[in-house]
One Martini backbone bead per residue (centre of mass of N, CA, C, O) as a GRO file, in nm:
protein
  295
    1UNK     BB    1   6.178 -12.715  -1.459
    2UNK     BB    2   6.288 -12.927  -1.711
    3UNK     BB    3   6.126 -13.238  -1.843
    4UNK     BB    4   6.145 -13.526  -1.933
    5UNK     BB    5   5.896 -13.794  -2.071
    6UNK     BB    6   6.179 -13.964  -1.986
    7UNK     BB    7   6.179 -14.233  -1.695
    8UNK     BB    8   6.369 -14.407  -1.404
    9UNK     BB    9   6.227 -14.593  -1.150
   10UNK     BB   10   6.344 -14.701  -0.815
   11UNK     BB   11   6.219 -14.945  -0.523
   12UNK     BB   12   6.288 -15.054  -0.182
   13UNK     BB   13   6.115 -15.191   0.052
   14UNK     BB   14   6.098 -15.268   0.411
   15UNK     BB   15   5.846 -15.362   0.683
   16UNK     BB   16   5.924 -15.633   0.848
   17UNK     BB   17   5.812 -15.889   0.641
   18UNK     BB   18   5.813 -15.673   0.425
   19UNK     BB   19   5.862 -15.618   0.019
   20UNK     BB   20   5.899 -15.381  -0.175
   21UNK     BB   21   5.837 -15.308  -0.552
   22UNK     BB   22   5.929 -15.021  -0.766
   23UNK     BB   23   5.869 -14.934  -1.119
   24UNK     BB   24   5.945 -14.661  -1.346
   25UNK     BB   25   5.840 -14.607  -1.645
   26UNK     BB   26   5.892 -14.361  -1.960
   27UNK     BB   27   5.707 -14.178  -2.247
   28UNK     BB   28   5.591 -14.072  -2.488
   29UNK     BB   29   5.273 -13.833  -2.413
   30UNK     BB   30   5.018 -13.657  -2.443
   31UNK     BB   31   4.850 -13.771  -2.194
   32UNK     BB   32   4.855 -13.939  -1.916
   33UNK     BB   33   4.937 -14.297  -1.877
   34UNK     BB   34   4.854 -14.536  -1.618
   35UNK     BB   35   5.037 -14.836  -1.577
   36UNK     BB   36   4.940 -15.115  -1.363
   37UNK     BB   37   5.145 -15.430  -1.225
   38UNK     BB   38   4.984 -15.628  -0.976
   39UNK     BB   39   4.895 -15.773  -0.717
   40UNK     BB   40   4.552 -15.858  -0.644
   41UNK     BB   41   4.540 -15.775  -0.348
   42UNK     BB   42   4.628 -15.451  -0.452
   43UNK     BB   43   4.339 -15.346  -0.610
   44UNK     BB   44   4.271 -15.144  -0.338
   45UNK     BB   45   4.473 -14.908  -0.452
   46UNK     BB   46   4.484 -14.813  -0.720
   47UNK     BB   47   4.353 -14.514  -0.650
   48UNK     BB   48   4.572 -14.411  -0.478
   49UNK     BB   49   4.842 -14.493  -0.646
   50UNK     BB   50   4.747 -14.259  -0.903
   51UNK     BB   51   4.790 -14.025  -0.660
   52UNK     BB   52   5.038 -14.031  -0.624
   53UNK     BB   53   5.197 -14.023  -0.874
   54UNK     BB   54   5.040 -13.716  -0.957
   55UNK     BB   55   5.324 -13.588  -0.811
   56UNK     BB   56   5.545 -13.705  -1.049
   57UNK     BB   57   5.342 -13.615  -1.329
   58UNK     BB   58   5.167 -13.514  -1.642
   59UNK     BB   59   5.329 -13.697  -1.883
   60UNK     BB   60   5.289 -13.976  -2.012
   61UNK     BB   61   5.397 -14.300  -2.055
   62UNK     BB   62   5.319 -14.533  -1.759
   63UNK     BB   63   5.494 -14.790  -1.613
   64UNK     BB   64   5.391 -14.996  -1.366
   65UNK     BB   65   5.607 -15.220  -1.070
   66UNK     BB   66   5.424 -15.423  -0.838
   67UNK     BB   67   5.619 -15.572  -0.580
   68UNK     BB   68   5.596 -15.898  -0.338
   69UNK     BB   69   5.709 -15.970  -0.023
   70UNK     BB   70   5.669 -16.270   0.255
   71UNK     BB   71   5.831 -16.384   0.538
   72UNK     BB   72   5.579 -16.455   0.675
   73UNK     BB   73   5.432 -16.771   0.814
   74UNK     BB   74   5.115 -16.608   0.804
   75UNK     BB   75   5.027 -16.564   0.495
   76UNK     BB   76   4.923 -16.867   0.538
   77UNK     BB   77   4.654 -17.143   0.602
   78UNK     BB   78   4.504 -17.446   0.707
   79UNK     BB   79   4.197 -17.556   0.654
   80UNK     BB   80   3.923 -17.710   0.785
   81UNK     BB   81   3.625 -17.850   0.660
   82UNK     BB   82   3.426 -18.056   0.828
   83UNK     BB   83   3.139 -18.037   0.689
   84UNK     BB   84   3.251 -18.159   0.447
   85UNK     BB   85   3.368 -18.430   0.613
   86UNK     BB   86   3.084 -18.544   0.687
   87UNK     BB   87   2.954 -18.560   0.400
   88UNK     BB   88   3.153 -18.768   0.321
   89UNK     BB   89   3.120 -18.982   0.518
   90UNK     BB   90   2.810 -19.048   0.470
   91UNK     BB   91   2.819 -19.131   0.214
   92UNK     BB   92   3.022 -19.381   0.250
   93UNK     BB   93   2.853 -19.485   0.408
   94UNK     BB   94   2.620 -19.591   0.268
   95UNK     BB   95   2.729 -19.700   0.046
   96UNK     BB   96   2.760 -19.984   0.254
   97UNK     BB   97   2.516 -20.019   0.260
   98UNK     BB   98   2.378 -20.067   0.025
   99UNK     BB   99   2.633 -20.316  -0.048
  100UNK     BB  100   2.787 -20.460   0.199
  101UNK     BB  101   3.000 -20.298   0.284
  102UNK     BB  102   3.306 -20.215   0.415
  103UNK     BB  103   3.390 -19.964   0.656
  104UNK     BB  104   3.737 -19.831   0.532
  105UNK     BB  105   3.772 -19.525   0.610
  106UNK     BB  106   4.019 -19.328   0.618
  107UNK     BB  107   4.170 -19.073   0.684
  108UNK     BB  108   4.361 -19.056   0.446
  109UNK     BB  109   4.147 -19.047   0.238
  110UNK     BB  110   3.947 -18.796   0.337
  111UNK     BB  111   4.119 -18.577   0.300
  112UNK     BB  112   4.164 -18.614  -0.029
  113UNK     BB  113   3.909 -18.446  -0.052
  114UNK     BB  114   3.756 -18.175  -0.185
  115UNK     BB  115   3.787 -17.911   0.044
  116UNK     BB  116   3.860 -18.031   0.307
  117UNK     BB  117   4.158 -17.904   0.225
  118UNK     BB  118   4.266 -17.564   0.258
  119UNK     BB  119   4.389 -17.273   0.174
  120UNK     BB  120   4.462 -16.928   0.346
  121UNK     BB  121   4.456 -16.614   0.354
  122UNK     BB  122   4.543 -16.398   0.500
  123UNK     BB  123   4.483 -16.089   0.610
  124UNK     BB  124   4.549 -15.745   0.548
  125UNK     BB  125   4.703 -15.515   0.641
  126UNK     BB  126   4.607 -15.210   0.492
  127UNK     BB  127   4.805 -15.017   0.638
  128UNK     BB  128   5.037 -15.156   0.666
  129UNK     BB  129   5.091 -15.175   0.325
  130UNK     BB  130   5.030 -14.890   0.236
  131UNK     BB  131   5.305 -14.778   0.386
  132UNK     BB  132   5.470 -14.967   0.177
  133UNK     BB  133   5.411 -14.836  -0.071
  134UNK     BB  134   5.407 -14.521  -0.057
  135UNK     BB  135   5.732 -14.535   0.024
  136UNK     BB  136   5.809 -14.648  -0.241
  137UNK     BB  137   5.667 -14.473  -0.450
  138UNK     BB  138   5.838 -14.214  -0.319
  139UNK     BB  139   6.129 -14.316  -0.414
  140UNK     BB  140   6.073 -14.371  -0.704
  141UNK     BB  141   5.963 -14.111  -0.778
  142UNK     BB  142   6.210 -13.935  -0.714
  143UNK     BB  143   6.382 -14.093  -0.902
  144UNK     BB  144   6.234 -14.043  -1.182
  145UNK     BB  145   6.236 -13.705  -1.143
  146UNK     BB  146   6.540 -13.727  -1.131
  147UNK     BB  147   6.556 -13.839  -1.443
  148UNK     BB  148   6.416 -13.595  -1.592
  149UNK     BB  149   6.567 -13.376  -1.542
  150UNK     BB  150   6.799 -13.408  -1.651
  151UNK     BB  151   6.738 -13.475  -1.927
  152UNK     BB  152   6.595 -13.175  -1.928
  153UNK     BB  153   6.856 -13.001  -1.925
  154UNK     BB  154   6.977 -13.107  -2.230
  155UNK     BB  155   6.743 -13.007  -2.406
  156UNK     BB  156   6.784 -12.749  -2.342
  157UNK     BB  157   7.043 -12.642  -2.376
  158UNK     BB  158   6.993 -12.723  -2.694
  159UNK     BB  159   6.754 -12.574  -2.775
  160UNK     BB  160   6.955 -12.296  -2.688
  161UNK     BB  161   7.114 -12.324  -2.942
  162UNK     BB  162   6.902 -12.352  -3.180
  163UNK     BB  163   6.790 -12.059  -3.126
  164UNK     BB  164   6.981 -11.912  -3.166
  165UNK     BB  165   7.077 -11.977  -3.438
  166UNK     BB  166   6.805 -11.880  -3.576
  167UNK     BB  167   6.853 -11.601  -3.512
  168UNK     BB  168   7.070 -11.533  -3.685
  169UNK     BB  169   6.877 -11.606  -3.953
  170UNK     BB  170   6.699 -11.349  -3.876
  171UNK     BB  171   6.922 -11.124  -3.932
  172UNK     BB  172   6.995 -11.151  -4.179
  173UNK     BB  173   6.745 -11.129  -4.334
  174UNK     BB  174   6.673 -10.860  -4.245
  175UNK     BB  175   6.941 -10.755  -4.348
  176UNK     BB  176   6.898 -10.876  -4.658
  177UNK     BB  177   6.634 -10.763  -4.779
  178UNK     BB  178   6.699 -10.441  -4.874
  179UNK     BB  179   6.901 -10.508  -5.058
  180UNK     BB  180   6.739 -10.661  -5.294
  181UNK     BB  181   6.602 -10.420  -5.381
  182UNK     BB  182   6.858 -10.259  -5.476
  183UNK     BB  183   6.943 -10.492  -5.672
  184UNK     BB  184   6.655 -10.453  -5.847
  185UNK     BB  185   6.702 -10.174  -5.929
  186UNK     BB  186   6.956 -10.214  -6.061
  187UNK     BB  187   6.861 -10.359  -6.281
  188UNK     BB  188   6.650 -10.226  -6.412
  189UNK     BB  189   6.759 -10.008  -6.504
  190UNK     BB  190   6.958 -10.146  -6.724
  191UNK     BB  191   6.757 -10.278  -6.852
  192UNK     BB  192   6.629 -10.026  -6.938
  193UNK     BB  193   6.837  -9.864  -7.066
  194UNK     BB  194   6.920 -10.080  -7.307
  195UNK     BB  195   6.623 -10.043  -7.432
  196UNK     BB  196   6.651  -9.726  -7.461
  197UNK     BB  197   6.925  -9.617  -7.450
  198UNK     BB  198   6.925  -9.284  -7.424
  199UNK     BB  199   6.701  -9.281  -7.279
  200UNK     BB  200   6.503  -9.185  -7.062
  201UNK     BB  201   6.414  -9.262  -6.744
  202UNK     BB  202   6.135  -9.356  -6.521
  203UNK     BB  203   6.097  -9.330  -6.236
  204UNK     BB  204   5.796  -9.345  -6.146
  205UNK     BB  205   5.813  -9.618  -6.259
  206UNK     BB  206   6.037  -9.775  -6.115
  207UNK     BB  207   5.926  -9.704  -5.870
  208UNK     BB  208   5.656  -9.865  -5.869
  209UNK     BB  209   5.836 -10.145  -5.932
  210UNK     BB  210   5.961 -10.176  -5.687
  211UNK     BB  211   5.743 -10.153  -5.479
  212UNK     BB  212   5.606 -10.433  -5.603
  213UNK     BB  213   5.876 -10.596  -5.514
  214UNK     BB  214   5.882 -10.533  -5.199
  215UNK     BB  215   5.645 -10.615  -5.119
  216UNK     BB  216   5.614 -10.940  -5.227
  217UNK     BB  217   5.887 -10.990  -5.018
  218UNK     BB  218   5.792 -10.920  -4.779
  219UNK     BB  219   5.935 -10.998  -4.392
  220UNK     BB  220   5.858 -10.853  -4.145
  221UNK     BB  221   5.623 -10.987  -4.024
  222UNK     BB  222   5.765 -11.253  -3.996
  223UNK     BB  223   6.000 -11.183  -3.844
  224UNK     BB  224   5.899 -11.081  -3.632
  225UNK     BB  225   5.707 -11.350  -3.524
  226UNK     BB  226   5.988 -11.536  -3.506
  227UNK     BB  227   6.136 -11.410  -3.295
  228UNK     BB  228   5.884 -11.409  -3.073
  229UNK     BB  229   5.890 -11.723  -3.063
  230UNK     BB  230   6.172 -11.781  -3.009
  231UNK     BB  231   6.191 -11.612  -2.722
  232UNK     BB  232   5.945 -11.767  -2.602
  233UNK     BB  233   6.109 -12.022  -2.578
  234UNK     BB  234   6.350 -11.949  -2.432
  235UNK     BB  235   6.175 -11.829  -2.160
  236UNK     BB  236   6.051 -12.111  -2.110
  237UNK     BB  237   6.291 -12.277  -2.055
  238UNK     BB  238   6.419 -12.046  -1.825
  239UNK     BB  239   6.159 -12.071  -1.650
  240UNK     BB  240   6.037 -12.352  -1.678
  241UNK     BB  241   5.811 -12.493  -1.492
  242UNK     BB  242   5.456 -12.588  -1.420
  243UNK     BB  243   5.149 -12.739  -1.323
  244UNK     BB  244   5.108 -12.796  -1.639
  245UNK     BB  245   5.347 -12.752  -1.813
  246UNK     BB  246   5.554 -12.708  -2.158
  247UNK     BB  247   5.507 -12.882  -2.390
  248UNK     BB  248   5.233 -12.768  -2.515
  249UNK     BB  249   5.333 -12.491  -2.597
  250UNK     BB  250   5.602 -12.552  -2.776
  251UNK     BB  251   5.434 -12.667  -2.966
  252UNK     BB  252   5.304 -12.458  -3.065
  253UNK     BB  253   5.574 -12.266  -3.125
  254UNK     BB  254   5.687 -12.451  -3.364
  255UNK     BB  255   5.403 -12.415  -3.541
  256UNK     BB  256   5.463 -12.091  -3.573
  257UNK     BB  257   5.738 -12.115  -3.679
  258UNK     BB  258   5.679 -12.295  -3.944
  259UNK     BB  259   5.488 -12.093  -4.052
  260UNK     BB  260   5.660 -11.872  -4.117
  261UNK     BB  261   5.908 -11.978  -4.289
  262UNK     BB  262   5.712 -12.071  -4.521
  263UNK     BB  263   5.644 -11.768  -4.564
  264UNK     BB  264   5.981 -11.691  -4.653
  265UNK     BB  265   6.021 -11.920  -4.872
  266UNK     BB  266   5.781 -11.798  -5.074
  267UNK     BB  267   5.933 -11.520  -5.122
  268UNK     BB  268   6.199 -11.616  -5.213
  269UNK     BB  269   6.444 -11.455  -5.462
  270UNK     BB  270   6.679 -11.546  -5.295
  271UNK     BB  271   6.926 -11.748  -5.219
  272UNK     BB  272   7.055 -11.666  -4.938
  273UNK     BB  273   6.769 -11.667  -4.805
  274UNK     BB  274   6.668 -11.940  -4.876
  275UNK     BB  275   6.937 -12.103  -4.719
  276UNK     BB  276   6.812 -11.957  -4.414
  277UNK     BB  277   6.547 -12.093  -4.483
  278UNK     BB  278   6.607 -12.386  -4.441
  279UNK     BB  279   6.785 -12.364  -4.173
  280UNK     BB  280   6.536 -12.326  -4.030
  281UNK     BB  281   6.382 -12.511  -4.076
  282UNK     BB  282   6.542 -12.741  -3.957
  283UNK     BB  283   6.551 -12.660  -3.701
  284UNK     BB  284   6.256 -12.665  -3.590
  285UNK     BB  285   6.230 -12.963  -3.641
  286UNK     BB  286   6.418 -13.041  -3.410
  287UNK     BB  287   6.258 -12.916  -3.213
  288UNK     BB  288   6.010 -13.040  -3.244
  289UNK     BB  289   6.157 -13.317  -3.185
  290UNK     BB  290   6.202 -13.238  -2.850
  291UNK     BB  291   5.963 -13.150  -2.762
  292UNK     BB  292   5.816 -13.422  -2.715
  293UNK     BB  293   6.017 -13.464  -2.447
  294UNK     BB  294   5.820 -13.260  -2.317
  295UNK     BB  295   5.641 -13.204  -2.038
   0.00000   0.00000   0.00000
């Protein structure tokens, strides 16, 4: 299965009084990059949440968001803390007697003092949390993943339209190469007879002459490993993903196409060679930049 390395999951999971919310988006990167936006709470999970996700990606970069509600009424609760309020009260009582003045601090005065109460949050049971995260990223992740292969589908396809084309322009060269030998033959023989007039042409010269422009432009072996390239491209897209991924392959294969093309081009003194020689250029292109969508 071919997949591309754009790609977006959600999933809600309800799990007793608690509420996870997971959203996985990506795009193109060289290599696995996961950026995790969470409630602070969860962030003694983020080594388990990294290690569940890399079940469901290889490459690109991946932003993840996971929120959280608690609809029960214990997940925070008021503290009292006595000895706090007892250090203020005597303080109170101090400067009374200090200044001589009447003590009339009243309980609604001394609550209003800080830390006398503070908000305290339930402690989370870590397990039962877990398994509503896990739950989450589970259902968020194979969405995710199948929406990478979708996409991965259509790049398939299109790829293996583009590399027909290719290779149809591989078939032309190949056999438009020889051709262009015998109208150089040809063209020199007459260019040569016309210079010499009635005297007799020397074959062994012209053969020498022929030869020496057919190794010139010779792209056999060019065509051979350009043919190579293509094939090997598409029997990769055929056979599918692997454990590692195929776009670094492909990549790789893309750039050895372009090398060979560059030197097909380079060698072409014929107007027809030279414009499927372009149009192999443009296709490569083409592939190369579809091939980074590829995980």
């Amino acid at each position: 299965m071919v997949c591309s390395m754009t790609g977006f999951g959600r999933s809600e999971v309800t799990e007793g009084q608690r509420k996870y919310i997971v959203e996985l988006k990506s795009v193109n990167n060289r290599y696995l990059d996961i950026n995790i936006k969470m409630p602070k709470k969860f962030n003694a999970f983020e080594s388990a949440i990294r290690s569940e996700l890399k079940g469901y990606m290889k490459r690109g970069k991946v932003d993840v968001f996971i929120s959280y509600e608690d609809f029960s009424e214990s997940e925070s609760r008021v503290k009292y803390n006595k000895a706090i309020a007892a250090e203020y009260f005597g303080y109170l009582k101090e400067m009374a007697d200090d200044f001589g003045l009447d003590n009339d601090v009243r309980i609604s005065v001394l609550s209003r003092f800080p830390e006398v109460f503070t908000m305290e949050e339930e402690e989370l049971d870590e397990e039962e949390v877990w398994s509503g995260i896990k739950r989450a990223l589970n259902e968020a992740g194979k969405q995710f993943q199948e929406s990478r292969a979708r996409e991965g589908e259509f790049l398939t396809t299109d790829l293996t339209s583009k590399l027909e084309g290719m290779l149809e322009n591989v078939e032309y060269i190949a056999e438009r190469s020889p051709e262009i030998i015998q109208e150089y033959k040809q063209k020199l023989r007459e260019k040569i007879s016309d210079l010499l007039e009635d005297k007799q042409v020397d074959e062994n010269r012209l053969a020498m002459e022929v030869t020496i422009f057919a190794d010139k432009i010779c792209v056999d072996e060019e065509l051979t490993r350009l043919r190579s390239h293509i094939l090997a491209t598409r029997d990769t897209l055929s056979a599918g993903d692997d454990k590692d991924g195929i776009g670094r392959k492909l990549d790789f294969l893309a750039q050895e196409m372009n090398r060979e093309a560059n030197t097909i081009l380079s060698k072409s003194t014929d107007l027809k060679i030279s414009d499927r020689g372009i149009a192999l250029k443009t296709d490569i292109e083409k592939v190369r930049e579809q091939i980074q969508n590829i995980e």
